[in-house]
C-alpha positions as protocol buffer text, in pm:
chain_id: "A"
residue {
  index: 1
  type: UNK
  ca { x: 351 y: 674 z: 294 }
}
residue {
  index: 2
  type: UNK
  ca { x: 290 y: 904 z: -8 }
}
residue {
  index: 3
  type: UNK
  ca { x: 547 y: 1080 z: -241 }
}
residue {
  index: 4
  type: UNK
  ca { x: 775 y: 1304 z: -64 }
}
residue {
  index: 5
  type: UNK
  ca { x: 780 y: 1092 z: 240 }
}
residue {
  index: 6
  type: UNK
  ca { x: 461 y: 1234 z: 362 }
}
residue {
  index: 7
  type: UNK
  ca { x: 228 y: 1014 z: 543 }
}
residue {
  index: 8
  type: UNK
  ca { x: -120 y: 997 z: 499 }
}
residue {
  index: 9
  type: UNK
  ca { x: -365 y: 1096 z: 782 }
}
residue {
  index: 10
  type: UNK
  ca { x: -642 y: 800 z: 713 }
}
residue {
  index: 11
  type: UNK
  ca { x: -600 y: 448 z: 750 }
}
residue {
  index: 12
  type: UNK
  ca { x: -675 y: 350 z: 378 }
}
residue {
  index: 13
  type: UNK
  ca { x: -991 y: 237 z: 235 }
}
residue {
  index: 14
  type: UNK
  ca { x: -836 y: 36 z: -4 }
}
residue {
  index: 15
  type: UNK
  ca { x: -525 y: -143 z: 224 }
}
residue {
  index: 16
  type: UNK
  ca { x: -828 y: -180 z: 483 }
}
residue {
  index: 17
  type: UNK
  ca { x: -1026 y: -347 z: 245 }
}
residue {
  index: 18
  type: UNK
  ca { x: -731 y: -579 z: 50 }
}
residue {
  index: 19
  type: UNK
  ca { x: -656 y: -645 z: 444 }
}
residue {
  index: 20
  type: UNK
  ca { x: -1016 y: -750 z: 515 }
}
residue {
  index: 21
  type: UNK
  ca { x: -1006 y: -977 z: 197 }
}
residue {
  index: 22
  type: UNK
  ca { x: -673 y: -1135 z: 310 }
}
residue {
  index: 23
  type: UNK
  ca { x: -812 y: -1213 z: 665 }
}
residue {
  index: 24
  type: UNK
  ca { x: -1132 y: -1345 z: 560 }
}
residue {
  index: 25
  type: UNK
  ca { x: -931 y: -1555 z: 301 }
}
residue {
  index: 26
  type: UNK
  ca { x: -738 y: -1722 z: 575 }
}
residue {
  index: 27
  type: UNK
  ca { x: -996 y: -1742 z: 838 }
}
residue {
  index: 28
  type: UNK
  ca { x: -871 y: -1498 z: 1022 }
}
residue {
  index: 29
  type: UNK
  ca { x: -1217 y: -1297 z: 1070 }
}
residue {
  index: 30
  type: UNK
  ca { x: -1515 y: -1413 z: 1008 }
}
residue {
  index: 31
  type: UNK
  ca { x: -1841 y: -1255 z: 877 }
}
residue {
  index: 32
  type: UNK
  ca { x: -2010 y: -1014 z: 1144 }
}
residue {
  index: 33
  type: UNK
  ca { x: -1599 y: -956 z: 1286 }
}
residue {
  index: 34
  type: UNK
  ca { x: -1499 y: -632 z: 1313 }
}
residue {
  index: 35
  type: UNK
  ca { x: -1128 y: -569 z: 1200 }
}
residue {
  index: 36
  type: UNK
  ca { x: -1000 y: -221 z: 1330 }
}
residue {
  index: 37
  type: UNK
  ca { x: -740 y: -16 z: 1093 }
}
residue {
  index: 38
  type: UNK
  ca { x: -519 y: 235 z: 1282 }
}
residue {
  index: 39
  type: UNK
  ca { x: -404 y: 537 z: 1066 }
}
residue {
  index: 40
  type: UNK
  ca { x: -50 y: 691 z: 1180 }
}
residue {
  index: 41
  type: UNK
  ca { x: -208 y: 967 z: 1376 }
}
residue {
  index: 42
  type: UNK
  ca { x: -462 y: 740 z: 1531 }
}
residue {
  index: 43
  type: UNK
  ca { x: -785 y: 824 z: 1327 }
}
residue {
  index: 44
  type: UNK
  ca { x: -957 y: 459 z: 1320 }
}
residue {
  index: 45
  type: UNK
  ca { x: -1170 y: 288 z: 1028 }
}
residue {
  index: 46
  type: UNK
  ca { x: -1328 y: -19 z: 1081 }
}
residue {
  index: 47
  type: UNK
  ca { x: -1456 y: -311 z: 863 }
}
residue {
  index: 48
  type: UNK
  ca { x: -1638 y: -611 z: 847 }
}
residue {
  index: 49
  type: UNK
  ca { x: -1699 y: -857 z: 587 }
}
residue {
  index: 50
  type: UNK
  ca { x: -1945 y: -1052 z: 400 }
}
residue {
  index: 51
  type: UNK
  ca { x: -1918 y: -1345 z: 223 }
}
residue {
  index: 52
  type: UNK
  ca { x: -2116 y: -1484 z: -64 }
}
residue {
  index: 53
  type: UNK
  ca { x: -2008 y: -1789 z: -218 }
}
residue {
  index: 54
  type: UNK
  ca { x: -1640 y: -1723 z: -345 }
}
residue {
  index: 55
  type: UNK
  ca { x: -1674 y: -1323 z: -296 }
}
residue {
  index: 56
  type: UNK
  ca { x: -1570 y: -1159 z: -15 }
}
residue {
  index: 57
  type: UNK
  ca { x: -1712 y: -833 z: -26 }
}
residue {
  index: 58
  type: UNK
  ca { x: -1585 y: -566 z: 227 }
}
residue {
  index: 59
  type: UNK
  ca { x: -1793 y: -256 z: 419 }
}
residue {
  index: 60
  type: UNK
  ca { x: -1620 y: 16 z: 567 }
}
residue {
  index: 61
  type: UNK
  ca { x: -1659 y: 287 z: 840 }
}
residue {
  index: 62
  type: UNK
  ca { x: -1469 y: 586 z: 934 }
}
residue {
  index: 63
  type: UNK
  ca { x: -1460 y: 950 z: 912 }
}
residue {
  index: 64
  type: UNK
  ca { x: -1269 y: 1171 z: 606 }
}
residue {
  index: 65
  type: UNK
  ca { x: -1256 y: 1557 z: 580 }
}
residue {
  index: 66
  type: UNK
  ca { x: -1192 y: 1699 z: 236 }
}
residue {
  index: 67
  type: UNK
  ca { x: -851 y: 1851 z: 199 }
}
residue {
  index: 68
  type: UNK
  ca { x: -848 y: 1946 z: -155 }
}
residue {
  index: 69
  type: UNK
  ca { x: -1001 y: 1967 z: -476 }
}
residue {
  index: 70
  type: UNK
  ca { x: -877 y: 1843 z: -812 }
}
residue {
  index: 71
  type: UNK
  ca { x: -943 y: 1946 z: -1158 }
}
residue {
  index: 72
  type: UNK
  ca { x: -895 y: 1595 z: -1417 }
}
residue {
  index: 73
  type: UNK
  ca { x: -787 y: 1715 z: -1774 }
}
residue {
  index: 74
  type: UNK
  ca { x: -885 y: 1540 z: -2075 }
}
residue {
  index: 75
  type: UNK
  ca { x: -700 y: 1541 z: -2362 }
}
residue {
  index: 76
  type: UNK
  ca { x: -897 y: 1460 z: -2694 }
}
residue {
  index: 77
  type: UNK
  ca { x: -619 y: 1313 z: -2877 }
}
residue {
  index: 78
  type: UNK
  ca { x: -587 y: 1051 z: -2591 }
}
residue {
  index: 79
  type: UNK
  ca { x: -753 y: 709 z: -2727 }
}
residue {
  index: 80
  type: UNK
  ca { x: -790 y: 626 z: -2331 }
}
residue {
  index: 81
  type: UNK
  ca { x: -980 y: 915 z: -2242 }
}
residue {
  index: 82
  type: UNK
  ca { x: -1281 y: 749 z: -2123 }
}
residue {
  index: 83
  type: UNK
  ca { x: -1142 y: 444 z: -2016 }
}
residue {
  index: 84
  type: UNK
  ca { x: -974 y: 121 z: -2117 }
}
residue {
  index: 85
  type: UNK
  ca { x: -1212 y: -84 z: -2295 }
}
């Protein structure tokens, strides 16, 4: 969901890849697996996982369109312009 009760067309890059984590985590899927996310309106991205030592590291695949562009304002009075430190 995002605000206004809107849903979001994709599936998520980042819920697919905290999901991907989780699974690998628990044995679930395994490395060369391929774990399917299913968006709302049925647009699919799909990901696999490697692991290396402790680190599961995630790879994703799908297809986005751009919907908008967006202009970032920086305020120089703001001590966390460029990032927290």
């Amino acid at each position: 969901l995002c605000p206004g009760k809107a849903y979001d067309r994709s599936p998520c890059g980042t819920g697919t890849s905290a999901k991907l984590a989780c699974l690998a985590a628990d044995k679930i899927i395994r490395e060369g697996q391929t774990w399917r996310q299913e968006s709302v309106v049925g647009s699919i991205f799909e990901g696999r996982v490697q692991i290396q030592g402790e680190a599961i590291i995630p790879t994703i695949t799908g297809e986005a369109w751009v919907m908008a562009e967006g202009q970032l304002l920086v305020d120089e009075r703001d001590p966390f312009a460029n990032g927290i430190k």
